[in-house]
N, C-alpha and C positions, 0 to 999 in steps of 0.2 A: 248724541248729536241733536240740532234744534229740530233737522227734520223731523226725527221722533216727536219731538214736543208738539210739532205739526199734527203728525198724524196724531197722536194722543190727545190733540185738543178737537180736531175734529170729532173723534170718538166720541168723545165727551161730549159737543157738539149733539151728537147721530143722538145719545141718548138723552142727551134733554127734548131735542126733539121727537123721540115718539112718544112720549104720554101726550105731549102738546100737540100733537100731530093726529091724536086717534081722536081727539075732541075738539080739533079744530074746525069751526064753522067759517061757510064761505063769506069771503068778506066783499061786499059789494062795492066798495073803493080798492077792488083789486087791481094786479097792476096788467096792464093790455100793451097793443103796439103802439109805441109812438107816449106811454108815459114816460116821464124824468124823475128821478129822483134823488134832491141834492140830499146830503145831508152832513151834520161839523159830530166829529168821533173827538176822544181823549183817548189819544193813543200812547202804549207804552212799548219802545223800540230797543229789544236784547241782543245785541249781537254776539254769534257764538263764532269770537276770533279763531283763527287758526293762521299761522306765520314761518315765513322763514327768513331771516333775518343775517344780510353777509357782513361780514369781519367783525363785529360787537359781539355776533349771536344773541340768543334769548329769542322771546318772544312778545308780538304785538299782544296789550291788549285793551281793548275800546269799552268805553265806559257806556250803560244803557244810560235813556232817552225817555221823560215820558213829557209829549207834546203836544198840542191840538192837531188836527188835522181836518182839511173839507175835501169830500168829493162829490162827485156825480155819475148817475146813474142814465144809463139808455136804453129803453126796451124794444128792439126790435120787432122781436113778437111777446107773446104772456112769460116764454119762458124763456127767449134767448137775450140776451142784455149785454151789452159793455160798460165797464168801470174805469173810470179815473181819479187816479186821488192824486194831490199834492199838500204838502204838509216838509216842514225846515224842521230838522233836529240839528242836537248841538252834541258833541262828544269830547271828552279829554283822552287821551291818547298815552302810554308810555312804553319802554322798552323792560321785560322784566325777565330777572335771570340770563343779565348780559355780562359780556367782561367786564365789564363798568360796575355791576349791582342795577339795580330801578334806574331808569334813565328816562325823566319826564322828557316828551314829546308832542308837549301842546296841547292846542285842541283844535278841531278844525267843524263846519258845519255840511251837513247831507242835505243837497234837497232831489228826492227820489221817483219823479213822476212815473207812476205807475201804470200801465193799461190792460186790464183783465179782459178776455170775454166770460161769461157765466151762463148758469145754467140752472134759474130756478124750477125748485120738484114741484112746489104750490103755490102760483101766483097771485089763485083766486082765494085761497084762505088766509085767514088775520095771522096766521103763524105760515111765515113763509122763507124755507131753508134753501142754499145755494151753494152750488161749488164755482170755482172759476182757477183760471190759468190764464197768462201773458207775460209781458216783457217788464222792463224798469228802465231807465237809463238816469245814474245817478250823478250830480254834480258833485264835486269837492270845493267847497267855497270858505273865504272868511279866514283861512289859515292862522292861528296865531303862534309863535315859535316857542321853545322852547325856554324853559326857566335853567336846562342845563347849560352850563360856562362851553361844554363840548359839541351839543349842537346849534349851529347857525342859522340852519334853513333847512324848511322842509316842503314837498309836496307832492301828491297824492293825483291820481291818475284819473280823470271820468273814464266810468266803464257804464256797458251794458249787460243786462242778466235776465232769470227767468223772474217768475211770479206764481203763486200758487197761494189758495183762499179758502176758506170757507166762512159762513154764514149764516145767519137768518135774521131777516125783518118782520119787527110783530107788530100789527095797523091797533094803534093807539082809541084814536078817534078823528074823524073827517080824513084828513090828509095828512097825519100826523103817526109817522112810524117810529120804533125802538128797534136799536141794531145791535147786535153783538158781531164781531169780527176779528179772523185768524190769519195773518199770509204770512209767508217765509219766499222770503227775498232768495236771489241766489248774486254774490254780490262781493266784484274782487276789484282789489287796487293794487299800484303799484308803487310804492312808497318812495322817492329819494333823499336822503338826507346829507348835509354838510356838515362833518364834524371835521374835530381837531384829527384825528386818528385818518380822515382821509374821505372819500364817497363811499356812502353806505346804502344800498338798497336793500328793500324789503317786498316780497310777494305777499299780500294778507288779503284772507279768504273772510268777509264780512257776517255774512249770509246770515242777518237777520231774522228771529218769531218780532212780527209785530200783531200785536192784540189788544182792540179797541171796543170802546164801545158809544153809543151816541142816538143824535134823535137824528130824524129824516123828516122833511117835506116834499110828499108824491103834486107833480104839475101835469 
């Protein structure tokens, strides 16, 4: 499951941070209440489909994503902060191991605004790791149909779901951070399609590892 690749990147995460962490000095452009900080990631977006699929059968499955992305940061206080990101991917889409065989399904485009609250461990040092949790609500946009003669028309349901993170920002110089970052979306559609064979719906379970990484400016 991707969640595992969550947690395992987090891990992974945990122990880069502590050699960084036992020698990390405090950094005097740390972040306080009432700093912002925006910052543009290159994000790469895997979704780990899972489907079910009536009268064709087989299964959806969604092609990964890797895209820019910008968000922004709110610090509350040193450690309590809210995230928002936004950022457009693009996916191709098909049906595989149908009664058809591969049954191309287009592509269609995500834009998935995100809103975390977080929970940095070190704000005042230049290596500074975070967890975070919130929602998404995801748009289905840009639909393009299919290249199969059997389907006509397709489209895809907005939903909302959860969000889960982790991270750390390491302070460059002056105002200027480096990020590395983990979330796993939780993230489901509802498919309708027009074919020859008749209405076809499909349930698919998206749920997203996205993993980026990028520079920030603290305001």
């Amino acid at each position: 499951m991707r969640f595992s690749s969550v947690l395992m990147a987090g891990s992974a995460l945990a122990l880069i941070a502590l050699p960084i962490a036992a020698g990390a000095e405090e950094s005097s452009n740390g972040f306080e209440a009432g700093s912002i900080l925006v910052r543009v990631r290159a994000i790469d977006v895997i979704p780990e489909t899972s489907s079910s699929v009536s009268s064709i059968g087989g299964s959806a499955h969604v092609s990964d994503s890797t895209v820019p992305e910008i968000d922004g940061t709110y610090f509350f206080t040193p450690n309590i902060a809210v995230e928002e990101i936004a950022g457009v991917t693009y996916h191709t889409v098909k049906d595989v191991n149908s009664v058809a065989g591969t049954v191309p399904l287009g592509s269609v485009r995500l834009l998935p605004p995100t809103l975390t609250g977080q929970w940095h461990f070190m704000p005042k040092s230049n290596f500074s790791p975070y967890v975070g949790a919130g929602i998404n609500y995801t748009f289905f946009y840009g639909v393009k149909g299919s290249t199969s003669p059997i389907v006509y028309s397709t489209h895809y349901s907005d939903n909302v779901g959860g969000a889960f993170q982790a991270g750390f920002d390491y302070h460059i110089k002056g105002n200027w951070y480096a990020n590395v970052d983990v979330k796993y979306l939780i993230l489901h559609t509802d498919v309708s399609l027009g074919t020859a064979v008749g209405h076809v719906k499909a349930s698919v379970d998206l749920n997203p590892v996205i993993a980026g990484a990028g520079i920030g400016y603290k305001f």
